[in-house]
C-alpha positions in Angstrom: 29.2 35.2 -7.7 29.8 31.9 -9.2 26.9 30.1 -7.6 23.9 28.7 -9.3 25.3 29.8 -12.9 25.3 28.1 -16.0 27.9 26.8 -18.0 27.9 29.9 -20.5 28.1 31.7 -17.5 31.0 29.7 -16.1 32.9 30.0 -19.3 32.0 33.9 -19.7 33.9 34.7 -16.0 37.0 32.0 -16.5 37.9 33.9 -19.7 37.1 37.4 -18.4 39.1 36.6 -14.7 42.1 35.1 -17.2 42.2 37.5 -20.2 41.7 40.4 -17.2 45.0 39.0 -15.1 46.7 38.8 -19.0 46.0 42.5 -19.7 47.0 43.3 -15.8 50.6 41.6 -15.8 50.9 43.4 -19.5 49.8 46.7 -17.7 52.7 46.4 -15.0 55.3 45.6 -17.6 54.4 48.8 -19.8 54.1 50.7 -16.9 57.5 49.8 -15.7 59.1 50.5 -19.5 59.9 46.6 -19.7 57.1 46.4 -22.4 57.3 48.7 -25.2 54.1 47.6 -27.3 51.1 50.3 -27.8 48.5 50.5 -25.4 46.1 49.5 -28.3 48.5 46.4 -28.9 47.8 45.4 -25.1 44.0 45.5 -25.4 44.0 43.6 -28.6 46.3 40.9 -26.8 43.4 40.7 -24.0 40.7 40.6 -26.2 41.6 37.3 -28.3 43.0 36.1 -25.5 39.4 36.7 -23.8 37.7 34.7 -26.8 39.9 31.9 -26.8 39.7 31.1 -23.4 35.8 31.2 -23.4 35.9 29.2 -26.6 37.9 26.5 -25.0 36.4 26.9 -21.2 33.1 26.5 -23.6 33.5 23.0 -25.0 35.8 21.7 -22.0 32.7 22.4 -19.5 30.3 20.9 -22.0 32.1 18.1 -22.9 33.3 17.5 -19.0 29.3 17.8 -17.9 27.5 16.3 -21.1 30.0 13.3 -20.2 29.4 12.9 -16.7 25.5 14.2 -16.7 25.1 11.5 -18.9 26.1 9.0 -16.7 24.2 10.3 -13.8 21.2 10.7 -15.9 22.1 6.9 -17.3 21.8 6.0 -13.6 18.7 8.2 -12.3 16.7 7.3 -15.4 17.7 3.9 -15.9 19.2 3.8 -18.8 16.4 6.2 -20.3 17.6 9.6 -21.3 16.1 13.2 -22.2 15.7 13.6 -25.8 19.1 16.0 -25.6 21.4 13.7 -24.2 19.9 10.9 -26.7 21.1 13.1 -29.6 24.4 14.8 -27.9 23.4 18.2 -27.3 23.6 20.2 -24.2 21.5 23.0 -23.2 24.9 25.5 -22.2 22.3 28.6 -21.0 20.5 26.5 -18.2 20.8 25.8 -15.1 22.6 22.5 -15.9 24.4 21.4 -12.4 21.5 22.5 -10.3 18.8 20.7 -12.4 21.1 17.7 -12.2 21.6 18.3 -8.2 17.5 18.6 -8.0 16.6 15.2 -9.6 19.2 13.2 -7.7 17.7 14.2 -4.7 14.9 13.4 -6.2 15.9 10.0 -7.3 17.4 9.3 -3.9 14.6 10.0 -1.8 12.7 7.6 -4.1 14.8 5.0 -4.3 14.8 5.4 -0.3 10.9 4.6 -0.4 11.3 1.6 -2.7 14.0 0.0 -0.8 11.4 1.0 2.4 8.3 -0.5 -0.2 10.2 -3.4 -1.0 11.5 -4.1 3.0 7.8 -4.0 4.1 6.9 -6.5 1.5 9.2 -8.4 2.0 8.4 -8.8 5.3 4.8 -9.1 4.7 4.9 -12.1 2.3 7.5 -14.1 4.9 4.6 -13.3 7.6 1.7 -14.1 5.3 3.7 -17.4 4.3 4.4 -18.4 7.9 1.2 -17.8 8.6 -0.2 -19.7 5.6 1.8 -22.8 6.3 0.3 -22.7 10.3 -3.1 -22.4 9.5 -2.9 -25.1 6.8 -1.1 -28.0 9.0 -3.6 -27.8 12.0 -6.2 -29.2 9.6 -3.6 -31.2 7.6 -2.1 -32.9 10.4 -6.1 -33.5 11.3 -6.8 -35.3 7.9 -3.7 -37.2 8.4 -4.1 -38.6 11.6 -7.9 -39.7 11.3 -7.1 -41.1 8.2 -3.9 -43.0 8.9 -5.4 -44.4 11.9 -8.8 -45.6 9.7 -6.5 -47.1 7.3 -4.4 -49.3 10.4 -7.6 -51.0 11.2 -10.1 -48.6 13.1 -12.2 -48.6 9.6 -13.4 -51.5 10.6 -14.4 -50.6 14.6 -17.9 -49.2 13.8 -17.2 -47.5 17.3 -15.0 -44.9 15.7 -15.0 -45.5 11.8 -18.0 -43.3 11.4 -16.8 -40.4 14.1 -13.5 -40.6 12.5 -14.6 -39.7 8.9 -16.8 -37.0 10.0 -13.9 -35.2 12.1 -12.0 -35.7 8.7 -14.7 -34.0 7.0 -14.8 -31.1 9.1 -11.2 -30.2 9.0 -11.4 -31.3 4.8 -14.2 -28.0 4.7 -12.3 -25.6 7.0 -9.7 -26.2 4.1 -12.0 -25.6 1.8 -13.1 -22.5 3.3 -9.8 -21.0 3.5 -9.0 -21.6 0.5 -12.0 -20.5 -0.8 -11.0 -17.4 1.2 -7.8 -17.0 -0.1 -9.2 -16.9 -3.8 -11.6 -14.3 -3.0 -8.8 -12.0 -1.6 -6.7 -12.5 -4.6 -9.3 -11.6 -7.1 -10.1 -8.6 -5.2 -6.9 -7.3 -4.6 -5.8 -7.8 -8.7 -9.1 -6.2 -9.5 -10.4 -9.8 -10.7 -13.8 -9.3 -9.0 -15.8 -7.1 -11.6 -18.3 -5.5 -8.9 -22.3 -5.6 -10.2 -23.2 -1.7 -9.1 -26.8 -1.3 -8.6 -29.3 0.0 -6.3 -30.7 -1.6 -3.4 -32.4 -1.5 0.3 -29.8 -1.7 3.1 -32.3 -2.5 5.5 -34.0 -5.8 3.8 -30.8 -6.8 3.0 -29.5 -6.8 6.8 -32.5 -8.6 8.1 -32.0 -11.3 5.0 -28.7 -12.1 6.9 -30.4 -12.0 10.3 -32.0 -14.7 9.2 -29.8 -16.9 7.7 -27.6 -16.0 11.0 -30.7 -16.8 13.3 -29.7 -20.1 14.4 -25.7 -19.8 15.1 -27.2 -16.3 17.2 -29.8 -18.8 19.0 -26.8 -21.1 19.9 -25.0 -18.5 21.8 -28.6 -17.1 22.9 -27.2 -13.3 21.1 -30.7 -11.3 20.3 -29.8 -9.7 16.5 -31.9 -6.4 16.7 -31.4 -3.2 14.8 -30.9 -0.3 17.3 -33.3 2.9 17.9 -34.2 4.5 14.7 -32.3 2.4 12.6 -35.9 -0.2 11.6 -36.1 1.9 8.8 -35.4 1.4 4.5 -32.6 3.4 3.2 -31.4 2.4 -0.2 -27.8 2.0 -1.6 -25.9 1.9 -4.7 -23.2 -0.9 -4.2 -22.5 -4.9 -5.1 -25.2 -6.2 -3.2 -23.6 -10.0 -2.9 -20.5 -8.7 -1.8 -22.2 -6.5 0.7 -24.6 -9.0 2.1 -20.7 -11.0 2.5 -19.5 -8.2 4.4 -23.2 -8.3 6.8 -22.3 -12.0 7.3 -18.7 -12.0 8.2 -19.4 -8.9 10.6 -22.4 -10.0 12.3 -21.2 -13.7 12.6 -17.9 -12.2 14.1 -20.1 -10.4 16.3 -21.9 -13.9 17.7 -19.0 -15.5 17.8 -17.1 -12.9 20.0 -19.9 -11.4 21.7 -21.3 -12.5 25.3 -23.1 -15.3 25.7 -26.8 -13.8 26.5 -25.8 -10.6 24.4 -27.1 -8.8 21.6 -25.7 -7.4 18.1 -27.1 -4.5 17.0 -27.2 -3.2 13.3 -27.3 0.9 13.2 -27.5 3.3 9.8 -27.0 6.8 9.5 -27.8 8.9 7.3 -24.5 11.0 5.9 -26.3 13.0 2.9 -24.3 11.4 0.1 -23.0 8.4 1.9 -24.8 6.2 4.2 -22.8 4.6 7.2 -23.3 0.9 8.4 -22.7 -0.6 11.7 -22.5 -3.5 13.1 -21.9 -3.7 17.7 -21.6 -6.1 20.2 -21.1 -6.4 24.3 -18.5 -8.5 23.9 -15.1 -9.6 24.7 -13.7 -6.4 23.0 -10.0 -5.7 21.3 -7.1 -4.4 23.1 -6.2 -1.2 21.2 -2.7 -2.6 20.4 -4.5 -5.4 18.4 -7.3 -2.5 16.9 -4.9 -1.8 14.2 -4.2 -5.5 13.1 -8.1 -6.5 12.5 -8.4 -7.0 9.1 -4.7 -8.5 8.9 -5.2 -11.8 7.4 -5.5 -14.7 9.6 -5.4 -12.5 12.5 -7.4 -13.2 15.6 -8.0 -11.5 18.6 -9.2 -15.0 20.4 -7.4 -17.9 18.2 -8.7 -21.1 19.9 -12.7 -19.5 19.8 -12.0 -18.4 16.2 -10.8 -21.9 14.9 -12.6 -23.9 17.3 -15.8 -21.9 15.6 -14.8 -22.8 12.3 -13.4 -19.4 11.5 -10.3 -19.0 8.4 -8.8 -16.1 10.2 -9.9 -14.0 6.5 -13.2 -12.9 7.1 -12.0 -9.5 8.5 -9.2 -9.0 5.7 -12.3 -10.1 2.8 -14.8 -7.2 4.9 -12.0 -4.8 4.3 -11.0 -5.4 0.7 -15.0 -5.4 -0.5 -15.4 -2.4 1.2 -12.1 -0.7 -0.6 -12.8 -2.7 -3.9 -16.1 -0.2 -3.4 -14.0 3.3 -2.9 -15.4 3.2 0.9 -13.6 3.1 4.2 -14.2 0.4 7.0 -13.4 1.2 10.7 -13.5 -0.5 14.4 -13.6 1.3 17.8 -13.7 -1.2 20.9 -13.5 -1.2 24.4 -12.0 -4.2 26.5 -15.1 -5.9 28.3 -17.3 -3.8 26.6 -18.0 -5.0 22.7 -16.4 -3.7 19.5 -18.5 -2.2 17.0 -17.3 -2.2 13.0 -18.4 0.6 10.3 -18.4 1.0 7.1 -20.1 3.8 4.4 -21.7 3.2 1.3 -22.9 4.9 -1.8 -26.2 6.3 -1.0 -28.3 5.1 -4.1 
């Protein structure tokens, strides 16, 4: 009966149960001649006493809930209260106590998924530092030791001087790069990177980077080929720069992974609105417990071919941000021993 009611409600059945036990223990004594009042006396009796216990049940429940709702809501809302607490009124014919009961649940189960949010972060940016800090020394300790060991006298053996200084070099640019990198994530994931939208062909634009990738393929002697059906123009909508970034860091992953003696092949299909592009090898492949960890940055599946190629560890986490930065999705499938192939849709222009 006195479930789910509001605090008119509440106040309406506390005066009625109290005025109504009142009138019965009046009843009993007239019954029993120990009361000698009219009947009519009796009922009046239970009446005001019926108004003056809702009146006062009536202000003590509002002033017991405003108080404490207040509070709650002080809590829940962070400091930031309805527009009827703000001005010390009380709605008495709602639902008052379940409303309140709903939006702490409410509040708990969201501050559950920040505390989760802010755990996973947390955790994130102590990984991302760690891993920071270990990609940065290799080269560091590099620079330092060619450098220290010019400066104790081998700057003047012509044997090493010159070998020195290049190998310093090389490790100065892989800083570079990953720095370089780094920036390029940042601006895409705080929307820094305005994105130049227009329409070009997919297909001239793949074998532009075949070409500039010609010679690393050659290296590895990897045949770049488009598959079956695929040596064809489609055109996209999309930022072609970023896009011809995302060609190059797939397909040069693809050399640098794939078999020696292999081939990389660049597919499109056609998906009426959206047009998918991808990217295969018959390479080493990716165990499926490292699939979902790709495009984590400065992951890699073979660490000493990835740096001793030069590689950040970024390329991967860049492919994947571009691709978002566009409203796409990217995806991988792979098979150990067999190659990996990477996907991702575009716009159809």
């Amino acid at each position: 009966m006195f479930k789910n009611q509001t605090p008119q409600q509440l106040s309406f059945y506390i005066a009625l149960l109290t005025s109504s036990g009142l009138i019965a223990i009046f009843a009993f004594l007239k019954i029993f001649g120990i009361l000698t009042n009219p009947w009519w006396e009796i009922g009046l009796i239970g009446g005001v006493a019926f108004v003056a216990n809702f009146i006062a049940n009536y202000y003590l429940v509002r002033y017991y809930i405003f108080r404490r709702i207040k509070l709650i809501y002080k809590i829940i809302h962070r400091h930031k209260l309805p527009a009827d607490f703000k001005a010390g009124k009380i709605a008495m014919n709602q639902n008052i106590l379940d409303d309140v009961e709903r939006e702490v649940g409410e509040w708990a189960e969201q501050h559950n998924r920040d505390l989760e949010q802010l755990e996973r972060l947390a955790t994130y940016r102590r990984r991302f530092i760690g891993d920071v800090s270990h990609e940065l020394k290799t080269p560091i300790f590099n620079i330092q030791g060619f450098v220290h060991t010019l400066l104790d006298g081998a700057i003047s053996d012509p044997s090493v001087n010159i070998n020195y200084l290049q190998r310093a070099a090389k490790n100065v640019d892989r800083l570079q790069a990953i720095v370089e990198d780094l920036e390029t994530i940042n601006k895409l994931e705080s929307g820094q990177m305005v994105l130049d939208l227009r329409e070009f062909d997919i297909y001239d634009l793949a074998q532009d980077v075949f070409s500039d990738l010609e010679m690393r393929a050659s290296n590895r002697n990897i045949r770049l080929t488009f598959k079956d059906g695929a040596n064809q123009h489609f055109r996209v909508r999309a930022d072609k720069e970023s896009v011809r970034q995302v060609l190059i860091n797939l397909i040069h992953n693809s050399i640098k992974y794939g078999k020696e003696g292999g081939v990389t092949k660049l597919s499109f299909y056609d998906m009426e609105s959206y047009m998918l592009v991808e990217v295969s090898d018959n390479g080493i492949g990716i165990d499926p417990e490292h699939l979902k960890h790709v495009f984590d940055r400065f992951f890699r599946v073979d660490k000493s071919r990835s740096r001793d190629a030069g590689g950040t560890g970024l390329g991967l986490s860049i492919v994947k941000h571009i691709i978002e930065a566009h409203k796409q999705t990217v995806t991988v499938r792979s098979t150990v021993g067999q190659g990996a192939t990477f996907g991702f849709t575009l716009e159809k222009a």
